[in-house]
C-alpha positions as CSV (number, residue, x, y, z in Angstrom):
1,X,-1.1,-7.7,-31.8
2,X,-3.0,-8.6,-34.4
3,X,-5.8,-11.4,-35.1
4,X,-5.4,-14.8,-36.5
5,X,-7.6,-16.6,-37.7
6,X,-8.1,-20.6,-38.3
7,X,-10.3,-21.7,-41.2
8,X,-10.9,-25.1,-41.5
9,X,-12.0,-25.4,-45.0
10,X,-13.7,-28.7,-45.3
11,X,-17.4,-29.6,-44.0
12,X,-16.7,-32.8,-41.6
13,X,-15.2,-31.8,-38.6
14,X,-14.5,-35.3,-37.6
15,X,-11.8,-35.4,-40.1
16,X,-9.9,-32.6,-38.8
17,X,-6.9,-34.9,-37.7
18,X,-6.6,-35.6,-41.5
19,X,-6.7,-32.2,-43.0
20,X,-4.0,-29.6,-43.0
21,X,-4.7,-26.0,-42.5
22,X,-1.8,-23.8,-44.4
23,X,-2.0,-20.1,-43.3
24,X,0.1,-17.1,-42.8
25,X,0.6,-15.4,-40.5
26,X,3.2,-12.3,-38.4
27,X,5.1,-14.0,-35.8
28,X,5.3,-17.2,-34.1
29,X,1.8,-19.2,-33.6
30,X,1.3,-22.6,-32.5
31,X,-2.0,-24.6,-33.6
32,X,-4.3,-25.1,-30.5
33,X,-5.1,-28.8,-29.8
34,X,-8.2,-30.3,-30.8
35,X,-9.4,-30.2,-26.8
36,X,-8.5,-26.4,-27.2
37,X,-10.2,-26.0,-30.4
38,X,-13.4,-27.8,-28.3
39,X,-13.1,-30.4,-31.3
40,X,-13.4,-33.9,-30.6
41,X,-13.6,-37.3,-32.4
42,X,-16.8,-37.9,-31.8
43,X,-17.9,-35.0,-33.2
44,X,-20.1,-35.0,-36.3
45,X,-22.0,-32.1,-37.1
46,X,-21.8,-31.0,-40.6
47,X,-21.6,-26.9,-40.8
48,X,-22.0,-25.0,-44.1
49,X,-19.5,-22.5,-44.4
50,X,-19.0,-20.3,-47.1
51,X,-15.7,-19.3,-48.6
52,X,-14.7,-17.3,-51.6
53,X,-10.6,-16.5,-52.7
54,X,-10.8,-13.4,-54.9
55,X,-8.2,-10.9,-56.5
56,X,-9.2,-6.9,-57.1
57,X,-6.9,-4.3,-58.2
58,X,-7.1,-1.6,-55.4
59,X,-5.2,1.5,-55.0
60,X,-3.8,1.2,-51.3
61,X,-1.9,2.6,-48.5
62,X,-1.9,2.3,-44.5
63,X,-4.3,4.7,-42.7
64,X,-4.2,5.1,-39.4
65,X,-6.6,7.4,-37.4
66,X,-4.2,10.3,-37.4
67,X,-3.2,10.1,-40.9
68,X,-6.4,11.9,-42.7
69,X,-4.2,11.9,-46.4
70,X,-2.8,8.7,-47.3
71,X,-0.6,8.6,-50.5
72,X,-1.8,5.3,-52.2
73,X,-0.3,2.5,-54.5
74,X,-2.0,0.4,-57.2
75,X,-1.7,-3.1,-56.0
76,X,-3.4,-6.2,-57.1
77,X,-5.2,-7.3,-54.3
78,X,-6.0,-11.1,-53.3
79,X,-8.9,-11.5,-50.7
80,X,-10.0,-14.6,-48.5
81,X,-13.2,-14.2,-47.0
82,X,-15.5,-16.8,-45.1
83,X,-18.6,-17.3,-42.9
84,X,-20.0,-20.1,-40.9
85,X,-23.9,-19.4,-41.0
86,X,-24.4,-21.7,-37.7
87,X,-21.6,-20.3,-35.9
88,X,-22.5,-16.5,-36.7
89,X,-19.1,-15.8,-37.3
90,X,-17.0,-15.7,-40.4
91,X,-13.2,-14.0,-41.2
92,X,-11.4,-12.8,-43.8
93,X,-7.8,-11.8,-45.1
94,X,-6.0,-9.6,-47.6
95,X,-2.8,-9.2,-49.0
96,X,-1.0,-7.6,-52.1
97,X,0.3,-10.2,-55.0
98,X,3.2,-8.7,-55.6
99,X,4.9,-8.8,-52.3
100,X,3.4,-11.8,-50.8
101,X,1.4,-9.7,-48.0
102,X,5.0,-7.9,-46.9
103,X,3.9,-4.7,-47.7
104,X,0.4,-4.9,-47.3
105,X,-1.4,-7.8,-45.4
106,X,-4.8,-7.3,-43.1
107,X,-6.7,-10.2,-41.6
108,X,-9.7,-10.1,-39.2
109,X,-12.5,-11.9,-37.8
110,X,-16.4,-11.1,-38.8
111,X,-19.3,-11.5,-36.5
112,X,-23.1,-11.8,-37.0
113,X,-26.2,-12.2,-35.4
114,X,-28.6,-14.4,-37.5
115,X,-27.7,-13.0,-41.0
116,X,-26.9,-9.6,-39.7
117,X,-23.1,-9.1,-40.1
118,X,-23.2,-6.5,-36.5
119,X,-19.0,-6.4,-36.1
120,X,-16.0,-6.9,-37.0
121,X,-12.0,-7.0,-35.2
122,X,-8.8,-6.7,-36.8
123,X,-8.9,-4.1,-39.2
124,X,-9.4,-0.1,-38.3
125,X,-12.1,-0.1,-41.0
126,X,-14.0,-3.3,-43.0
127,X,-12.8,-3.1,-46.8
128,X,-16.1,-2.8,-49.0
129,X,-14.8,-5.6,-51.3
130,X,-15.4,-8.0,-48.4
131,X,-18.8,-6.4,-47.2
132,X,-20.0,-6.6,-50.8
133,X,-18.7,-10.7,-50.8
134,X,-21.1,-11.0,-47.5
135,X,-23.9,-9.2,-49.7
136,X,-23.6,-11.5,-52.2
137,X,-23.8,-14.1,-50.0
138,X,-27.2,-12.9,-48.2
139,X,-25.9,-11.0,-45.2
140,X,-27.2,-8.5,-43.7
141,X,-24.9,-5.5,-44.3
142,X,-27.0,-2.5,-44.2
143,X,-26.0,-1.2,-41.0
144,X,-22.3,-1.8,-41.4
145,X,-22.5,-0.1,-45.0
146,X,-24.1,3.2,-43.2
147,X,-21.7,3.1,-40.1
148,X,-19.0,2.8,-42.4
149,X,-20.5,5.4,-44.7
150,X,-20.3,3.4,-47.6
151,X,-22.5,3.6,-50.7
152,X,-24.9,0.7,-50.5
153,X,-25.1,-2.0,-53.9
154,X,-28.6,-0.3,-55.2
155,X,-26.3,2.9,-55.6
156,X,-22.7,1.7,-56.6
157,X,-24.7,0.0,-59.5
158,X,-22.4,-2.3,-61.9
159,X,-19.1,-0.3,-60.8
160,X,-17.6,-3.3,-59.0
C-alpha cells in the first residue's frame, strides 16, 4: 500500500474550506474531514511551509531489494517536494512527464527533528534530487546523505 500525502499549499489554515487540494494518487481515497484532519474554524496559526515543483532528466527504472542490476530509461522527471518547519515533517512526489506518473510515479512522506531531516516512508531509497532540495532549503541532511551513501554537496560540486 503505498503513502499519500495531503499538502495544503496555502499559509491560513482557516481557509481550508475554501481551497481545493488537486492530487494524484493509485486507487480510491477519500479526503478526511476537517475534525479528522484536527482542523477547525477557529483555527488561525499561520505555518511556513516550503514548497518547490521541479523537473530533472533522470535515467530510471524500478529497483527492488532483490534486483541488484536495473536496466534504466531516460525520463524527464517532475518532482514535488515540501516541508513544514513547525510541524517537522515535510513530503514529496515524483513522476515521469511523459506518461503522466503510469510508468513511473513515487510519493512519500519526510520527517525531521528540528532541522535534521532523520526519516523518511514511501520509497525503498530517498532520491538525491529531493535530499539536495531539503539542502538548499537549510536541512539538516548529513546523516541521511551517509546512510544513503550518497556523495555530499561539498563533493558533487556544480554537477547538479
Amino acid at each position: 500500500m503505498q503513502s499519500l500525502i495531503v499538502v495544503i499549499p496555502h499559509k491560513n489554515l482557516s481557509t481550508i474550506s475554501q481551497k481545493r487540494v488537486q492530487m494524484m494518487s493509485i486507487g480510491d481515497y477519500s479526503m478526511p474531514s476537517r475534525q479528522e484532519m484536527n482542523l477547525t474554524s477557529k483555527t488561525t496559526k499561520t505555518m511556513e511551509t516550503l514548497e518547490k515543483k521541479f523537473k530533472k532528466v533522470r535515467y530510471v527504472g524500478w529497483e527492488t531489494s532483490m534486483s541488484p542490476i536495473v536496466e534504466r530509461e531516460k525520463k524527464t522527471m517532475e518532482y514535488n517536494v515540501w516541508w513544514s518547519k513547525e510541524e517537522e515533517r515535510g513530503g514529496f512526489e515524483m513522476y515521469d512527464e511523459e506518461s503522466y506518473g503510469d510508468d513511473y510515479h513515487a510519493e512519500g512522506s519526510l520527517d525531521f527533528t528540528g532541522k535534521v531531516l532523520d526519516g523518511y516512508d514511501g520509497v525503498f531509497s530517498l532520491d538525491e534530487e529531493v535530499i539536495n532540495c531539503l539542502e538548499d532549503w537549510g536541512a539538516d541532511v548529513k546523516q541521511m546523505r551517509e546512510d544513503l551513501e550518497l556523495e555530499t554537496n561539498l563533493d558533487y560540486g556544480n554537477k547538479r
